[in-house]
C-alpha positions in Angstrom: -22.0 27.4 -24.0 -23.2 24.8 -26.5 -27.0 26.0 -25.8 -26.3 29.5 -26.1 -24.0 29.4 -29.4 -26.8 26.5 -31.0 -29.8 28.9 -29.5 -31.7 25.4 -27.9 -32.5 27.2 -24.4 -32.3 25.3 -21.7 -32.0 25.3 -17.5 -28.7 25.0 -15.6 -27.7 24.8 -12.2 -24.4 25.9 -11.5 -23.7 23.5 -8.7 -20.0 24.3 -6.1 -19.3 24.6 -2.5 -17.0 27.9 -1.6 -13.7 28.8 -3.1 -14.5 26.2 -6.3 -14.7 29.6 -9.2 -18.8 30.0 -9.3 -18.0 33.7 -9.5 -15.0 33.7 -11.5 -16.0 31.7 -14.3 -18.7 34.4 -15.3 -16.9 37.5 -16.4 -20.2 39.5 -17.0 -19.7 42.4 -19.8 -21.1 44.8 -17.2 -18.5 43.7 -14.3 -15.6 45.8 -12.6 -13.4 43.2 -13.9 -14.7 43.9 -17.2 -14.4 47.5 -17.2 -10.9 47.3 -16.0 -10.4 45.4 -19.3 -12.0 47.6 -21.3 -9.9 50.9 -20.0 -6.8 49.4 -19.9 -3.9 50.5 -22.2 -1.4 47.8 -21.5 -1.5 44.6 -19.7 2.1 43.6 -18.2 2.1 40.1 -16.8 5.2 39.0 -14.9 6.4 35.4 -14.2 4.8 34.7 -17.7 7.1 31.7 -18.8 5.8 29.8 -15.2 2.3 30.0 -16.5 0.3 27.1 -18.7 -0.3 28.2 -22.2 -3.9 27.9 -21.6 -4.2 30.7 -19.3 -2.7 32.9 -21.6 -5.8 31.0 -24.6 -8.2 31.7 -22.1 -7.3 35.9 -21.6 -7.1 36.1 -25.4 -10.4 34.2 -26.0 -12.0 36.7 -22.7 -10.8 39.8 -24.0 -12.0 39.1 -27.6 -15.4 38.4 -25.9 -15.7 41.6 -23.5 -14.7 44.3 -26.1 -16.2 42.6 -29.0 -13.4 43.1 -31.4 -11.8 39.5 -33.0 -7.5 41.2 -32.9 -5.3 39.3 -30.6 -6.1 40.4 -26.8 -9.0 42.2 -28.2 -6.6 44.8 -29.6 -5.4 45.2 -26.5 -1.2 45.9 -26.1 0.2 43.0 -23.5 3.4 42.5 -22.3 4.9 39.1 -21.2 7.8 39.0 -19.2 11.0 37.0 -17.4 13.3 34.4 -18.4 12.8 31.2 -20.1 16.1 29.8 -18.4 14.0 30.2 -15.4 11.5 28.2 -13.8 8.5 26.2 -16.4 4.9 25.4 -15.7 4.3 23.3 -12.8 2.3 20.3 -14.3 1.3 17.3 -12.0 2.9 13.6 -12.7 4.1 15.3 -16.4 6.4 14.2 -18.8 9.5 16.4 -20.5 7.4 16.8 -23.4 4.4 17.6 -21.6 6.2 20.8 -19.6 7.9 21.8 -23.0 4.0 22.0 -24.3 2.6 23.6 -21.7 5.0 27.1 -22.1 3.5 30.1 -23.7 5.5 29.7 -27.1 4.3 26.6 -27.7 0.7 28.0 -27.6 -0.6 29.4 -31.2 -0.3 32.7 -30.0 3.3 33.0 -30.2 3.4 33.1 -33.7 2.2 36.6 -32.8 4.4 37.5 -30.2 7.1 39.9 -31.1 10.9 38.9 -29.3 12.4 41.6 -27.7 15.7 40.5 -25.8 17.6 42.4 -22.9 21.5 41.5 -22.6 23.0 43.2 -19.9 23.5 41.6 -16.9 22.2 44.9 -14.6 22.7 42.9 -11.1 26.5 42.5 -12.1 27.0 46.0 -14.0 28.0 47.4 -10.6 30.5 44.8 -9.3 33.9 46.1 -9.4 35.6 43.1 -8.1 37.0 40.9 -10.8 36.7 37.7 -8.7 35.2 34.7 -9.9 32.4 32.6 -8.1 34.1 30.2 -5.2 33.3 27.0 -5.8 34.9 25.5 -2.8 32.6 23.9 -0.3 31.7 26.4 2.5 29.8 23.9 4.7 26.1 25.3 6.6 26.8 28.9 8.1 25.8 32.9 8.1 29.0 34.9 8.9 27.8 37.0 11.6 24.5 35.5 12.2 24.5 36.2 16.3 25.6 39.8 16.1 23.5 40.8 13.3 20.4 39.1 14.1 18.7 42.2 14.7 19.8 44.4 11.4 17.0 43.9 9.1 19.6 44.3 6.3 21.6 41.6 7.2 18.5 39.0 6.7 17.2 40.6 3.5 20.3 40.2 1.5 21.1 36.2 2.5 19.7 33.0 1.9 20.7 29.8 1.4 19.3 28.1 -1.5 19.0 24.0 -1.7 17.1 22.1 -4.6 14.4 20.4 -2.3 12.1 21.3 0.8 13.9 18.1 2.7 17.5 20.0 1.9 16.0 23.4 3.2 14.3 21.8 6.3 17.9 20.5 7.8 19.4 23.5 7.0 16.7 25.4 9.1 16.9 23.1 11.7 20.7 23.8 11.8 20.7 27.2 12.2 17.9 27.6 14.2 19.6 25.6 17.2 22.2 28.3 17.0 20.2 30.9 17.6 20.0 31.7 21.4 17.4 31.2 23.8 14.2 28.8 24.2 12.7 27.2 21.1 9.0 27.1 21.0 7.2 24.4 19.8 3.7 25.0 18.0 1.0 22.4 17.0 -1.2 22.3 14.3 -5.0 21.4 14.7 -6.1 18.9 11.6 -9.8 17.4 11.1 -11.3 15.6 7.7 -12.4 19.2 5.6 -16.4 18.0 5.8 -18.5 18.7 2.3 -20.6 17.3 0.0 -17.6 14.9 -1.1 -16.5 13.9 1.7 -18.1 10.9 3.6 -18.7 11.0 7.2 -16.8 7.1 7.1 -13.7 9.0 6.0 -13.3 11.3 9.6 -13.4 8.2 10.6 -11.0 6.2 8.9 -8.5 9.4 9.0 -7.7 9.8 12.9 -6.0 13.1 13.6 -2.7 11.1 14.2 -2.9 10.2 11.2 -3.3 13.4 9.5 -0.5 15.2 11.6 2.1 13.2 9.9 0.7 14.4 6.2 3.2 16.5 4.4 2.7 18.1 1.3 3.6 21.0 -0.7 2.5 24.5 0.0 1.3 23.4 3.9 3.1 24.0 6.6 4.5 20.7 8.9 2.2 19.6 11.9 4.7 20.9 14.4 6.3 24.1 14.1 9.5 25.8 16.0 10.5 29.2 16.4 12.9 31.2 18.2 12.9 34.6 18.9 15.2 36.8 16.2 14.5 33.9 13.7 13.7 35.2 10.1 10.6 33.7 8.6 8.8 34.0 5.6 4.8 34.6 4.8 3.3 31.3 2.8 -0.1 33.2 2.4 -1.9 36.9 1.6 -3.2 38.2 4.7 -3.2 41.9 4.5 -1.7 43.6 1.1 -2.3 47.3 2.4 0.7 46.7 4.9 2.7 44.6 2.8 1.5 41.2 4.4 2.0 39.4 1.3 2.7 35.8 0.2 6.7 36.1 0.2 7.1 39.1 2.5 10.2 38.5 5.0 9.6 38.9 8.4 11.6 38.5 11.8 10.0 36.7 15.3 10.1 39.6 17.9 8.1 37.6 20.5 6.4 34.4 20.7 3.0 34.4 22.5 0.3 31.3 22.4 -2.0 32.3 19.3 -0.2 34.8 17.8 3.0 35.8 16.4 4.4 39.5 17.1 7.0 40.0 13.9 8.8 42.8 12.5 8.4 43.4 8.4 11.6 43.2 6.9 10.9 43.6 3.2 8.5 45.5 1.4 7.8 49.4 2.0 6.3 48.7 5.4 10.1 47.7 6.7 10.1 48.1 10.6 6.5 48.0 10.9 5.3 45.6 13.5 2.3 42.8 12.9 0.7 40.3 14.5 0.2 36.8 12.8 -2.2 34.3 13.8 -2.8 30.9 13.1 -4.8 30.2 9.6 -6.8 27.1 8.1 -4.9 26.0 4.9 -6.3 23.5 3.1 -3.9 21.2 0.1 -5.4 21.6 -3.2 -3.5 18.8 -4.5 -1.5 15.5 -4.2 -3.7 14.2 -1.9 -6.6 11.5 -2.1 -8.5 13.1 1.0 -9.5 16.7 1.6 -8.4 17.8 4.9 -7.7 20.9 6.8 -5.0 22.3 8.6 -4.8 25.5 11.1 -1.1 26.6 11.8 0.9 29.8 10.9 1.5 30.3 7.5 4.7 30.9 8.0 8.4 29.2 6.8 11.9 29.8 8.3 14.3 32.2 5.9 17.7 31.0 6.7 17.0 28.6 3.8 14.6 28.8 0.7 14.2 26.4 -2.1 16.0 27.5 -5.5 12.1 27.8 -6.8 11.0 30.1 -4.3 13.9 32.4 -4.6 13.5 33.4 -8.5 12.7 36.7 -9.1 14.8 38.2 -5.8 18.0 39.9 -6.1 20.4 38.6 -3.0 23.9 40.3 -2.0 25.0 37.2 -0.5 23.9 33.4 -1.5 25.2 30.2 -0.1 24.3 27.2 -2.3 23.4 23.9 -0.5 23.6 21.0 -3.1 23.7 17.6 -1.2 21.4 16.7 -4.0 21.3 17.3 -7.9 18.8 20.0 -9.4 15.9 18.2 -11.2 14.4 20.5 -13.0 14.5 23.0 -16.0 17.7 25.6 -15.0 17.0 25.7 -11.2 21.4 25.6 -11.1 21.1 28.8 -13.2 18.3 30.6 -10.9 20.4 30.0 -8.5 23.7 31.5 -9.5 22.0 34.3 -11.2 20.6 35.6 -7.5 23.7 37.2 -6.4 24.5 41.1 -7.5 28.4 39.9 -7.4 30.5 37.1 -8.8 32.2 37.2 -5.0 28.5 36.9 -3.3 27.7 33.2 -3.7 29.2 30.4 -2.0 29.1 26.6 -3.3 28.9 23.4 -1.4 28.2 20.4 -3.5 28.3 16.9 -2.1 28.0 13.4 -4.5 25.5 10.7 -3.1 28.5 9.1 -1.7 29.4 11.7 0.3 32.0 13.2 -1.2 32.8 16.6 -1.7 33.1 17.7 -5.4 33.1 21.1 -7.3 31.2 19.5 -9.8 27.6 19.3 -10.4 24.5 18.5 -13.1 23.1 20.7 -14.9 19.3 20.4 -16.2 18.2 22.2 -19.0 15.2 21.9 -21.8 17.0 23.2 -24.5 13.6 22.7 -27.1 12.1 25.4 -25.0 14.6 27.7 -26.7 14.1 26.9 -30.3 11.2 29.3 -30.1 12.3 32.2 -29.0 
């Protein structure tokens, strides 16, 4: 970009193996991406407080670009929207300060952004019971579990919610041991991801073994167990025209040896039976080696963690805090799931052991002095 502003010429080679953003990075003037741009009236952009400022820098300084006009957006009407009580960007080995920076009203272009706030709590509006939240502790359970297994409404409007993936695990575990009949055990096939960065020496030094006991976020554990009737969630996109979407609940219908045959149970395909297969997921982060891993991209829904629950609306929530919240208002995510004050259950439990009604609550309050 230097050479074209400073008009020097010059050769390039645009040098990536697949998946690294050759494509993406040139946003030709003459693109379909670019024309959508162009057309559009509005831009709407959900989630937007869980986004880095930058992306928000880089579609102001892209749109200015494509359309040729130097107005905010490229004169362009956008939309942000959600909470800032909710989740913040996720930025790697960061500092307080350093998640405060990263949200979009600390960016330059908020100075821009016009504030309009929405007050009523429209989850609660319809509640005609008076009761406040039970705080008692509830202990690990989903009234009705056996003789419900098979409504699909029953699993779409409960979860349990726990702070970390460790809490949601033995939760899982739990209730999946009461489910009835034979639990199938599935195992992943890892190898060393080979490219032009990776050294033959390293498949070498990394045995499979070895690999097979890597856990990270966002890829699913070496060994995976299912039962028939169990409620799972989709970790990936596989098919968006019938509603097989990162996030879309589904329930185990029958286990066979490569695939999965599940019944939707969100979405508008509800009812509609899929098959899922096996799929190579590769970490993108966190880890010194690239490797690959082939398993279903799938996750059991009795539990979820508080992160991976925002934006859902949940008739009935049980919380599950053997451990503190550590981040930016996950207590208040949580809590604000429910469409009643009588629909969430509490069980909080200090590092001694002991049960308490009492718990910490983590909150960035500079994030607010912007708004």
């Amino acid at each position: 970009m230097d050479v074209v502003s400073n008009d020097r010429g010059g050769m390039f080679f645009q040098y990536g193996h697949g998946e690294t953003g050759k494509t993406f990075i040139c946003i030709s003037q003459q693109s379909p991406q670019a024309e959508l741009f162009i057309r559009a009236k509005l831009i709407i952009w959900d989630e937007a407080p869980m986004m880095h400022r930058y992306c928000f820098e880089a579609l102001d300084k892209t749109m200015k670009s494509i359309l040729q006009v130097d107005k905010l957006f490229g004169g362009k009407v956008v939309v942000l929207r959600r909470d800032f009580r909710q989740i913040l960007p996720v930025v790697l080995k960061a500092s307080r300060q350093d998640i405060v920076h990263a949200t979009i009203n600390s960016s330059p272009l908020w100075n821009f952004c016009r504030v309009m706030k929405l007050t009523k709590n429209m989850r609660l509006q319809s509640c005609s019971s008076p009761s406040n939240v039970d705080e008692r502790p509830t202990g690990i359970r989903l009234p009705g579990l056996l003789s419900n297994m098979y409504d699909p409404d029953y699993f779409q409007g409960r979860a349990i919610l726990a702070p970390t993936n460790e809490c949601v695990e033995f939760v899982n575990d739990h209730l999946m041991s009461l489910l009835l009949g034979e639990e199938k055990v599935y195992l992943s096939s890892d190898s060393m991801f080979r490219d032009e960065q990776t050294m033959e020496d390293n498949a070498e030094i990394y045995s499979t073994e070895f690999l097979n006991t890597i856990r990270c976020s966002g890829l699913r554990s070496h060994a995976l167990k299912f039962k028939i009737g169990a409620p799972v969630m989709l970790i990936r996109n596989i098919d968006q025209a019938k509603g097989l979407c990162n996030g879309t609940k589904l329930q185990i219908i029958r286990t066979g040896i490569h695939v999965l045959s599940c019944k939707i149970l969100s979405g508008k395909n509800i009812g509609d039976m899929v098959f899922i297969p096996r799929m190579t997921l590769i970490p993108s982060t966190g880890l010194p080696i690239k490797f690959q891993r082939r398993q279903f991209p799938l996750i059991v829904y009795f539990a979820m963690t508080i992160n991976k629950s925002q934006g859902q609306t949940l008739s009935h929530v049980g919380l599950y805090l053997p451990k503190h919240v550590f981040s930016h208002d996950q207590l208040y995510i949580a809590l604000s799931r429910v469409t009643s004050r009588g629909g969430i259950k509490i069980f909080i439990k200090l590092d001694s052991g002991e049960l308490t009604n009492v718990t910490r609550n983590v909150v960035y309050k500079e994030v607010f002095h912007r708004i």
